[in-house]
C-alpha positions in Angstrom: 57.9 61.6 34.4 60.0 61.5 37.3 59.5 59.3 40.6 60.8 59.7 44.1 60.5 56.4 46.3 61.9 55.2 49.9 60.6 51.5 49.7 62.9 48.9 47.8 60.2 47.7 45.6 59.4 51.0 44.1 63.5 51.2 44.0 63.4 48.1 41.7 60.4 49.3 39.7 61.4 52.8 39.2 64.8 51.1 37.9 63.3 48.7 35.8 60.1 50.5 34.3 61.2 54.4 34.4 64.5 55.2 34.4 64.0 58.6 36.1 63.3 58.6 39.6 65.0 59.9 43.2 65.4 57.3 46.1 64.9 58.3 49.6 67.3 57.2 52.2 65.7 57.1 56.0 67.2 55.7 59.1 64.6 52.8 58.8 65.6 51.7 55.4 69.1 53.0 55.3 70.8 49.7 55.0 68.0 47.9 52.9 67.8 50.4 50.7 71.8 51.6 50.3 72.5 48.0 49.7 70.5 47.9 46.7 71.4 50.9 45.6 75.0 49.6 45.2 73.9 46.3 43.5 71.8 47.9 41.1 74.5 50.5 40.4 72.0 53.4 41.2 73.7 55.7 43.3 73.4 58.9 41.4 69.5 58.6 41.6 70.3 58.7 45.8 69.3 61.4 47.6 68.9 62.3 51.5 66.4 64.8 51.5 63.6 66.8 49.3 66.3 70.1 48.6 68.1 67.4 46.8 65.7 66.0 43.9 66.7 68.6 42.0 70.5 67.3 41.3 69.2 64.2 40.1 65.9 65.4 38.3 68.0 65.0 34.9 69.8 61.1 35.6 68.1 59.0 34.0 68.8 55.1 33.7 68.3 53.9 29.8 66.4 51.1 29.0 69.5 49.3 27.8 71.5 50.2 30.9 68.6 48.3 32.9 68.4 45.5 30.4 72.0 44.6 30.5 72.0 44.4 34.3 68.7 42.1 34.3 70.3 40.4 31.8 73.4 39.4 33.8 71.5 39.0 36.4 68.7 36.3 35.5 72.0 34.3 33.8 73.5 34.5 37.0 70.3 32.8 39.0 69.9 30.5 36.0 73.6 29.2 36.2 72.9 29.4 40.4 69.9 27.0 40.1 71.6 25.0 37.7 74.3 24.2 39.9 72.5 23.4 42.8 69.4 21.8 42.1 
């Protein structure tokens, strides 16, 4: 139902597979994990500590949302590998 994560992997799975889900910025993983934040347009599902899950308990990212942005994103590698290899 709802996932709370602080590794970038779950990050991209939570995104990709769930939709609701908290991410868990630490001072290891802060720039990591605030990076892709930011490219994966995420940052209402950012929080900084546990009092916090609460204001984003209820954001959820739709399946379409996700699927456009993968979308984009695999044509943009295609048209990357295309041009270089």
């Amino acid at each position: 139902d709802f996932i709370i994560t602080d590794t970038f992997h779950g990050t991209i799975l939570s995104e990709k597979f769930n939709g609701r889900f908290a991410v868990m910025l630490r001072s290891s993983n802060q720039n990591k994990l605030a990076d892709l934040i930011k490219t994966i347009h995420a940052e209402e599902h950012l929080v900084n500590s546990f009092t916090e899950l609460e204001k984003v308990y209820n954001v959820a990212t739709t399946k379409k949302e996700s699927q456009q942005y993968q979308n984009a994103e695999y044509a943009n590698a295609m048209h990357y590998l295309k041009e270089n290899l």
